[in-house]
Short mmCIF file of the C-alpha atoms (twelve columns), coordinates in Angstrom:
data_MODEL
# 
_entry.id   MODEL 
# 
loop_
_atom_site.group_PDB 
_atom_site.id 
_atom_site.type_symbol 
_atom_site.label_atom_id 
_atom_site.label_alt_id 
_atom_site.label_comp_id 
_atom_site.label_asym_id 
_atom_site.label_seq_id 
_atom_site.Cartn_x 
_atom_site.Cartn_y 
_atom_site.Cartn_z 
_atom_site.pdbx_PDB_model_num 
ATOM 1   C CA . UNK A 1   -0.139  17.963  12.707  1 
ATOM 2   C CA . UNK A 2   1.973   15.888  15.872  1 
ATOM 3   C CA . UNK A 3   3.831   13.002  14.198  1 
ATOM 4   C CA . UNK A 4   5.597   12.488  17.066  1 
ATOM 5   C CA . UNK A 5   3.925   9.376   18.089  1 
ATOM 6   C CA . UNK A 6   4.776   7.552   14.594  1 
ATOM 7   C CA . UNK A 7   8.208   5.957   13.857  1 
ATOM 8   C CA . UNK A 8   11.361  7.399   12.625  1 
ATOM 9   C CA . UNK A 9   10.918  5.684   9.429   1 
ATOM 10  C CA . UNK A 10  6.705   6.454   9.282   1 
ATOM 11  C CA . UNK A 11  7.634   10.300  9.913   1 
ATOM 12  C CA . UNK A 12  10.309  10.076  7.157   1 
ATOM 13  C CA . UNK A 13  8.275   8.650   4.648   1 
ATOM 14  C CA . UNK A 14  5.532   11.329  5.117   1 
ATOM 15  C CA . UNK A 15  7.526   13.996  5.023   1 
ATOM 16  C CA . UNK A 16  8.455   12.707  1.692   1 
ATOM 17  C CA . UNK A 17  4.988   12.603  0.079   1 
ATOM 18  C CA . UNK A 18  4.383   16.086  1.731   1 
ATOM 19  C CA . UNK A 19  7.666   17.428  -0.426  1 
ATOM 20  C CA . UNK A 20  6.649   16.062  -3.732  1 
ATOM 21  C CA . UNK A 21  2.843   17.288  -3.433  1 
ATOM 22  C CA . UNK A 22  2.504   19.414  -5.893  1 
ATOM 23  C CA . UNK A 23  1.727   23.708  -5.712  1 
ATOM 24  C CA . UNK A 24  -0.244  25.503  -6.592  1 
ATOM 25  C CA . UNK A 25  -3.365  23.289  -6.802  1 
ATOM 26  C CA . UNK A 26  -6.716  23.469  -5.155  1 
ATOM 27  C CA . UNK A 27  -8.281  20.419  -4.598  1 
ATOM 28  C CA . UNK A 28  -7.166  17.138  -4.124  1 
ATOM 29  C CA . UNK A 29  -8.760  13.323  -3.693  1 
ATOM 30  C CA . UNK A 30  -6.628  11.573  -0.992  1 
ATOM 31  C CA . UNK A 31  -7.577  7.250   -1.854  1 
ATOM 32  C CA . UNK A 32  -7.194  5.583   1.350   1 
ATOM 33  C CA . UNK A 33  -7.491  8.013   4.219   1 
ATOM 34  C CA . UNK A 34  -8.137  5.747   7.058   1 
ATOM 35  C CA . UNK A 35  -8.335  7.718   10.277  1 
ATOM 36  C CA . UNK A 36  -7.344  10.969  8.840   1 
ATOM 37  C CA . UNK A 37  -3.585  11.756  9.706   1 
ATOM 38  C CA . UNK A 38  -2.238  12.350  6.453   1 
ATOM 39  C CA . UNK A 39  -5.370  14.049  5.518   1 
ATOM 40  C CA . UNK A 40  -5.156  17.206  7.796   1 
ATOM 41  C CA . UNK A 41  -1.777  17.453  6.693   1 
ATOM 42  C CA . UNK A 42  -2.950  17.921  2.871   1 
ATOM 43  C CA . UNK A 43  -5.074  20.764  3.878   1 
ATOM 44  C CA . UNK A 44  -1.227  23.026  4.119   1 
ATOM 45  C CA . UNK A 45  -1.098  22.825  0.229   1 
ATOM 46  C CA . UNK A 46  -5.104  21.841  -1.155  1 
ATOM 47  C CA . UNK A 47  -7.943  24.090  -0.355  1 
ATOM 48  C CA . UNK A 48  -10.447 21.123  -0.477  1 
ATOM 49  C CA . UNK A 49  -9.560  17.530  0.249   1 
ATOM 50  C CA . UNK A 50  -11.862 15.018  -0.580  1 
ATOM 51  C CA . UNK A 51  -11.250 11.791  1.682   1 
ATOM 52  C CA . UNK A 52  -12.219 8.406   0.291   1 
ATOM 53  C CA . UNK A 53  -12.289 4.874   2.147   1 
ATOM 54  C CA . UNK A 54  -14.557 2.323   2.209   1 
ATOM 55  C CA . UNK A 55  -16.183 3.283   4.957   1 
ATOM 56  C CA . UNK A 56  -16.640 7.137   5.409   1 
ATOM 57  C CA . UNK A 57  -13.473 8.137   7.262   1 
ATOM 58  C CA . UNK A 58  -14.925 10.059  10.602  1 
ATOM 59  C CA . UNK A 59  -13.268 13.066  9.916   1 
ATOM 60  C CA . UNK A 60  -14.938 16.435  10.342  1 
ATOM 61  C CA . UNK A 61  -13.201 19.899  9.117   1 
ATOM 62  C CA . UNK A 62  -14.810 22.494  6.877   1 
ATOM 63  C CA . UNK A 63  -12.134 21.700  4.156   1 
ATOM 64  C CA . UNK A 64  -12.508 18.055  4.306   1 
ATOM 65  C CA . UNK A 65  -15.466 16.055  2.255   1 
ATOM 66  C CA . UNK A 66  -15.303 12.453  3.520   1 
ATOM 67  C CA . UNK A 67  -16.798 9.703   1.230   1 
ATOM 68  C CA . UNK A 68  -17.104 6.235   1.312   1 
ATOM 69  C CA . UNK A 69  -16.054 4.396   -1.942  1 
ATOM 70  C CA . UNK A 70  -13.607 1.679   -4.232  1 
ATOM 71  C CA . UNK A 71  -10.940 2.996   -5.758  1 
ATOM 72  C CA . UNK A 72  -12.043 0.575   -8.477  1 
ATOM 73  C CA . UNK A 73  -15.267 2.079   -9.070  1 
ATOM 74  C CA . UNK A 74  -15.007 5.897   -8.504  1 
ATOM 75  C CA . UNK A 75  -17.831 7.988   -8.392  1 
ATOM 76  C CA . UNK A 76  -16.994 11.137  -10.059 1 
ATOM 77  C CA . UNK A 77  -16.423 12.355  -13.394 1 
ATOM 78  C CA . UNK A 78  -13.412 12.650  -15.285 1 
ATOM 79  C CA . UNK A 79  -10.551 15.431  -14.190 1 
ATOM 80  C CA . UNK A 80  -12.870 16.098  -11.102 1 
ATOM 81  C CA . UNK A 81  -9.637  16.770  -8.819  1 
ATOM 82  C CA . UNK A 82  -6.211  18.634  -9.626  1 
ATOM 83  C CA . UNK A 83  -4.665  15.626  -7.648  1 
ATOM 84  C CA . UNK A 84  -4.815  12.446  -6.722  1 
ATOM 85  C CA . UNK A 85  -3.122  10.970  -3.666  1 
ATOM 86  C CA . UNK A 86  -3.171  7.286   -3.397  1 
ATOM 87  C CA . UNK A 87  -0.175  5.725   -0.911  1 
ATOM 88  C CA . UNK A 88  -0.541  2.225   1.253   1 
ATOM 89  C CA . UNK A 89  -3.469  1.397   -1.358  1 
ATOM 90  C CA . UNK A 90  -2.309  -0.270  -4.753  1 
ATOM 91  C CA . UNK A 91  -0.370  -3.187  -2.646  1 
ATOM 92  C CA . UNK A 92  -3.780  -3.996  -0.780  1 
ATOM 93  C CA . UNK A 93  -6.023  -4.269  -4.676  1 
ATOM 94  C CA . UNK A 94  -6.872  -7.615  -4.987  1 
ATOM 95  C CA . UNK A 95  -5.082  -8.500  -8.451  1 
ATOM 96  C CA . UNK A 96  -7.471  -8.898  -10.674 1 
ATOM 97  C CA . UNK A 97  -9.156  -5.190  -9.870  1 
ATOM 98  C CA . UNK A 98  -5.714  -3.757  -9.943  1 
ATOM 99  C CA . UNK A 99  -5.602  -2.592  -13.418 1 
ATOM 100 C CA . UNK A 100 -8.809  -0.694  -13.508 1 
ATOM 101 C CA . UNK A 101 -7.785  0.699   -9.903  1 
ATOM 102 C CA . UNK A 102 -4.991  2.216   -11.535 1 
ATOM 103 C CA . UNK A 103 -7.408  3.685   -14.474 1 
ATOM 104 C CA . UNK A 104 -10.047 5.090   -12.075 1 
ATOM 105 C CA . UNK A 105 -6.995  7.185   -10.631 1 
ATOM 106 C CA . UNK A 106 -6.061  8.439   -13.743 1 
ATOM 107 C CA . UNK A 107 -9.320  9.221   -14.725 1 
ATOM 108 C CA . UNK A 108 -10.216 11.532  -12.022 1 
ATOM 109 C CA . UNK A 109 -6.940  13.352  -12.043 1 
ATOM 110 C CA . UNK A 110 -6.536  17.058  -14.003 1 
ATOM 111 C CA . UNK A 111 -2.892  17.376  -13.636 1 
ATOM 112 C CA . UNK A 112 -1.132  15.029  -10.981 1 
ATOM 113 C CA . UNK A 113 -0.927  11.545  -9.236  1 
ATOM 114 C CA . UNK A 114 0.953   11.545  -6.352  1 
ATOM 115 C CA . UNK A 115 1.656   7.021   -5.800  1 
ATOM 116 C CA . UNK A 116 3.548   5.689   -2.446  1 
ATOM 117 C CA . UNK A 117 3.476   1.814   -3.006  1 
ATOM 118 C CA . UNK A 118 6.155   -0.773  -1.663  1 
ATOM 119 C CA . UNK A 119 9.246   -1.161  -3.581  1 
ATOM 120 C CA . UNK A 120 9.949   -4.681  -4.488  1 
ATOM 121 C CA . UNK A 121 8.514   -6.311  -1.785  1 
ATOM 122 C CA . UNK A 122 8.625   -10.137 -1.539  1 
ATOM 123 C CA . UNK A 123 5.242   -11.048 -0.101  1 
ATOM 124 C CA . UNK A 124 5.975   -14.419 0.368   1 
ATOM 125 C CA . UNK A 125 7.341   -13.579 3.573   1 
ATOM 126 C CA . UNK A 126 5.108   -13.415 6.151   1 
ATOM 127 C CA . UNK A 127 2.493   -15.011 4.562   1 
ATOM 128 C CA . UNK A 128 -0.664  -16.661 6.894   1 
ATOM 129 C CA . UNK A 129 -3.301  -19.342 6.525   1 
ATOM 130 C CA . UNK A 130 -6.632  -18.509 7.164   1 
ATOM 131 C CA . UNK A 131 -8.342  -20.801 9.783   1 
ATOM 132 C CA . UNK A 132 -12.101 -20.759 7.934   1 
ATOM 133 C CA . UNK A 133 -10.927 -21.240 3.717   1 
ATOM 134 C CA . UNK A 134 -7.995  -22.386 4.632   1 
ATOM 135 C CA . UNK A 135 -6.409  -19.906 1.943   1 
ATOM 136 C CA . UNK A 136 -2.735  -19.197 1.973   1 
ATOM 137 C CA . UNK A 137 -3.113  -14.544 2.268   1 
ATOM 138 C CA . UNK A 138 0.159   -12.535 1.506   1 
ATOM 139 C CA . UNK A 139 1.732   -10.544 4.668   1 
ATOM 140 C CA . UNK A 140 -0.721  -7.647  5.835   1 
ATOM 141 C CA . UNK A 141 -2.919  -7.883  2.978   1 
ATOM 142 C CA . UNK A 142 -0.185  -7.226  0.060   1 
ATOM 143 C CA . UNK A 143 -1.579  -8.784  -2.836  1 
ATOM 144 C CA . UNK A 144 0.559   -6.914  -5.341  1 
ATOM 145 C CA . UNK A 145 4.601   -6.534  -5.187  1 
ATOM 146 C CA . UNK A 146 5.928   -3.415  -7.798  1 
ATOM 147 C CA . UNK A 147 8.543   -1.892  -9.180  1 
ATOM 148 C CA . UNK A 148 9.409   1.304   -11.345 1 
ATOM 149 C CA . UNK A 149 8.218   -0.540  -14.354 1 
ATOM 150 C CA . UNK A 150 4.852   -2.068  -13.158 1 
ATOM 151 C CA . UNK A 151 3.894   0.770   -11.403 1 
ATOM 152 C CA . UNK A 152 5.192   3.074   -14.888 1 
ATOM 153 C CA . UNK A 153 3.437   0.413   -16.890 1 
ATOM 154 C CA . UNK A 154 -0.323  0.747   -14.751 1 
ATOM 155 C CA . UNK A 155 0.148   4.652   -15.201 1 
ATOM 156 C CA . UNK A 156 -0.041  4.634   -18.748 1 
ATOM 157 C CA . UNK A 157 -2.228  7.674   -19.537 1 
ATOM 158 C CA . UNK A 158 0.559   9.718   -17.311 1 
ATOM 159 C CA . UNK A 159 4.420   10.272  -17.749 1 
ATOM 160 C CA . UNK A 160 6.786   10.246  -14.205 1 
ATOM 161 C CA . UNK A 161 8.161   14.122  -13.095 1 
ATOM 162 C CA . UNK A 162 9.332   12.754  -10.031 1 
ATOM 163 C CA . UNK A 163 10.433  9.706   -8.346  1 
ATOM 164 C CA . UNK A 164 12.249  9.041   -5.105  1 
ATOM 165 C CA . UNK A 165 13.130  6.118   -2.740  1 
ATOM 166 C CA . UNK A 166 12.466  5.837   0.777   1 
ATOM 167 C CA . UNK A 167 13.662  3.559   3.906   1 
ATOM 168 C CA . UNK A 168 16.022  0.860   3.504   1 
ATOM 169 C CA . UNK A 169 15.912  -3.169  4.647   1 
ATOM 170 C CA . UNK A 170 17.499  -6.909  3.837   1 
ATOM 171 C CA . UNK A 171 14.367  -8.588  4.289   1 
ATOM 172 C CA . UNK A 172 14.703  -11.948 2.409   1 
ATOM 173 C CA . UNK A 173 13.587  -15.569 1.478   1 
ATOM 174 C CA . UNK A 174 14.093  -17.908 -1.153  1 
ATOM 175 C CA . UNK A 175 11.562  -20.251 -3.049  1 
ATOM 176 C CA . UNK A 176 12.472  -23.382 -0.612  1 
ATOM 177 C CA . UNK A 177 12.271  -21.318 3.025   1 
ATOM 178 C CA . UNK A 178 8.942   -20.200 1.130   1 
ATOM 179 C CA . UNK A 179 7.827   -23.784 0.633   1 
ATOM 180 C CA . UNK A 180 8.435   -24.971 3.659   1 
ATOM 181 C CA . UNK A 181 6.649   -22.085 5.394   1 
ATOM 182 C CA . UNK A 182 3.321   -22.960 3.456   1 
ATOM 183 C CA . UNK A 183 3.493   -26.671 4.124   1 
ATOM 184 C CA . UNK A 184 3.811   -26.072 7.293   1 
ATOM 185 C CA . UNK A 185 0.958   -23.930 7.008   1 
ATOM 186 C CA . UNK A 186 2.703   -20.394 7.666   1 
ATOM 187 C CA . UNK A 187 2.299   -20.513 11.958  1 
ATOM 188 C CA . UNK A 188 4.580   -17.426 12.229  1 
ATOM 189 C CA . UNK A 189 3.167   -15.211 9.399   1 
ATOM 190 C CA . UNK A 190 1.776   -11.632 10.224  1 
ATOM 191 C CA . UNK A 191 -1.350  -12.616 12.294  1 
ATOM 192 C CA . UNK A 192 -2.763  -9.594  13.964  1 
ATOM 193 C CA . UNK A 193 -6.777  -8.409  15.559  1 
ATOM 194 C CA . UNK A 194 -6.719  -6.015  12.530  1 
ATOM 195 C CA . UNK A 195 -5.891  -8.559  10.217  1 
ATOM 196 C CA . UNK A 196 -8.815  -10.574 7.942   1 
ATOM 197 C CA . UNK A 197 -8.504  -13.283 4.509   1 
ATOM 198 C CA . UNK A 198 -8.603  -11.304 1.391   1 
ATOM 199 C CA . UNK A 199 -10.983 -14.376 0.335   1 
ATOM 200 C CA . UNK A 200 -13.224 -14.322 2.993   1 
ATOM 201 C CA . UNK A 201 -12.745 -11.881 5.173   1 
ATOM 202 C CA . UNK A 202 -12.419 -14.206 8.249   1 
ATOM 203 C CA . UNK A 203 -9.671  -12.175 11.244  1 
ATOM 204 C CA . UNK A 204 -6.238  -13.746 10.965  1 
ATOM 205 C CA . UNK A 205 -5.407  -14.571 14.350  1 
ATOM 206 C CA . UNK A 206 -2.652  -16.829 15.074  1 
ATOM 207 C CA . UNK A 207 -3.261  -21.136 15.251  1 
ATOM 208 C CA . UNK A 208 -4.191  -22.106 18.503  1 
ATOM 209 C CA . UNK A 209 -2.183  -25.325 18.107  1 
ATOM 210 C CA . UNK A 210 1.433   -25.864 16.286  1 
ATOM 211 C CA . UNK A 211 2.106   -29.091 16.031  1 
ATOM 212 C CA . UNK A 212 5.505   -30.249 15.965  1 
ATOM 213 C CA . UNK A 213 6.106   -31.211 12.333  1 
ATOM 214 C CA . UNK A 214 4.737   -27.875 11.280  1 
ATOM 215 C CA . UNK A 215 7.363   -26.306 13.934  1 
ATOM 216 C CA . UNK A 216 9.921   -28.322 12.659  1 
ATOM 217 C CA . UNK A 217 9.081   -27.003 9.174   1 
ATOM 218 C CA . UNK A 218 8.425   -23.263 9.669   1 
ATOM 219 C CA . UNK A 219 12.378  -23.586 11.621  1 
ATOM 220 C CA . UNK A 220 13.928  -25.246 8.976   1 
ATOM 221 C CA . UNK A 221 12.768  -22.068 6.587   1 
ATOM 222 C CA . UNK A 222 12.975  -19.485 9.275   1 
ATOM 223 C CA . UNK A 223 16.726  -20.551 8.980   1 
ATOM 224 C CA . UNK A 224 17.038  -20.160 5.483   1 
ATOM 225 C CA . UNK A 225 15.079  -17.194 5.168   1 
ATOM 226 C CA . UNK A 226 17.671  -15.354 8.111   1 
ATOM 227 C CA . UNK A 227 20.829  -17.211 5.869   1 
ATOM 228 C CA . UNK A 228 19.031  -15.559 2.608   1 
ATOM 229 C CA . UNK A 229 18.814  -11.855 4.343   1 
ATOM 230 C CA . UNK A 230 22.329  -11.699 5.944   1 
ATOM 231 C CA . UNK A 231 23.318  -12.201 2.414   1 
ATOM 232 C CA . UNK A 232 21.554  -9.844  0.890   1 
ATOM 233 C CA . UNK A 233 21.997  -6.258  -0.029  1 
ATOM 234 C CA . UNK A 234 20.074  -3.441  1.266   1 
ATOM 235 C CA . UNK A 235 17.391  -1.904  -0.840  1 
ATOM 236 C CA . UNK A 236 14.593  0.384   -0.460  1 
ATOM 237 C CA . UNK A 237 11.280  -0.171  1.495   1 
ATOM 238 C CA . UNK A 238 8.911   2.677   -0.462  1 
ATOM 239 C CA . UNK A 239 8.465   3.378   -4.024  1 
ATOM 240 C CA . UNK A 240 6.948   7.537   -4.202  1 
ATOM 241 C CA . UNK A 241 6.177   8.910   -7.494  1 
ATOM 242 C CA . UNK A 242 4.613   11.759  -8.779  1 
ATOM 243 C CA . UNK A 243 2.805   10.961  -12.024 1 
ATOM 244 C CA . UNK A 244 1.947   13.922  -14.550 1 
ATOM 245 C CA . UNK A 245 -0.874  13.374  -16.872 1 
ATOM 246 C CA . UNK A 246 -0.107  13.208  -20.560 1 
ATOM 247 C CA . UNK A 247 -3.295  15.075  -21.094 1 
ATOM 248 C CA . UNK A 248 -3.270  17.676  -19.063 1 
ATOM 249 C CA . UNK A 249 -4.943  20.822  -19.304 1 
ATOM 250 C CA . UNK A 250 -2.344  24.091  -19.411 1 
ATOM 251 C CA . UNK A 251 -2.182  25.126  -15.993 1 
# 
């Protein structure tokens, strides 16, 4: 498949998951396949690749099953797939469905889980207020910031092979250049058409009006949050692991 109109850094990172997939394996259940781009690219190592979303992903190929359904509530019996793909998902589970997100993967998994999540991501920055609940949303839906240890901890029926880091970024804030951005109502978080409240579902498109105590605010932590990442150190943007289960049959 062309990945030449993606970024350096997008093209890096799927090149990535593509090395770690594992051989030798037939089918595979990719969680979160969108539009279909990484899925086409599975079909080089799976011979059947199921595609889930939550709406039916409009993909048509004789190799490719598209289904709509939550990775929270998976409809299919246990060890139905040799592997499970799930990147850009786990971040996006609202927090209190996270846990048995995590168990659904495992549950439909025979022998691997291969997990691209975040690394460390501080998701107060960014954040947005939606104009209908009012409720303060974490940048581009990220409701869940992990590490090796959460993400090894949410695993638990399944023991890490492999783990790798990918990107790099100084990306920082601090709890008062957070606090200021929220009272002043976050006007410069990450607004977009595609964009809606994890509460509500209302689009997050960016206040019509600032007014000039909220400016005066959201600069006054802008500052601090540029002071707070020219001091810091660089560190990875993506977390990719691939997650063997303890239970496995013999291959």
């Amino acid at each position: 498949m062309d990945l030449e109109g993606y970024s350096t850094k997008e093209q890096e990172r799927i090149a990535d998951l593509m090395r770690l997939m594992p051989r030798g394996r037939r089918s595979v259940l990719e969680i979160g396949a969108r539009g279909g781009y990484f899925t086409e690219l599975l079909l080089e190592r799976f011979e059947q690749v199921t595609a889930l979303d939550l709406d039916k992903p409009l993909i048509s190929h004789p190799r490719i099953t598209p289904v709509a359904g939550d990775v929270a509530e998976l409809k299919f019996a246990d060890q139905s797939f040799d592997v499970v793909v799930c990147t850009e998902v786990l971040e996006h589970i609202p927090p209190e469905r996270l846990e048995c997100a995590c168990a659904e993967i495992q549950r439909v998994a025979r022998f691997e889980l291969v997990v691209g999540v975040p690394y460390r991501q501080d998701i107060r920055i960014g954040r947005t207020r939606c104009p209908n609940c009012g409720r303060r949303n974490p940048p581009w839906g990220h409701f869940n910031s992990f590490d090796r240890a959460r993400l090894g901890g949410l695993m638990n029926r399944c023991r890490v092979r492999e783990q790798n880091f990918m990107g790099s970024e100084t990306e920082a804030t601090n709890a008062l250049s957070a606090w200021l951005m929220d009272a002043a109502g976050n006007p410069w978080g990450a607004y977009g058409p595609q964009e809606r409240c994890g509460y509500c579902g209302t689009p997050l498109t960016n206040p019509p009006r600032v007014a000039a105590w909220q400016k005066a605010l959201a600069k006054a932590g802008l500052a601090l949050s540029q002071i707070q990442t020219r001091l810091a150190s660089p560190h990875p943007i993506w977390l990719h692991t691939v997650f063997k289960k303890i239970d496995a049959p013999e291959a």
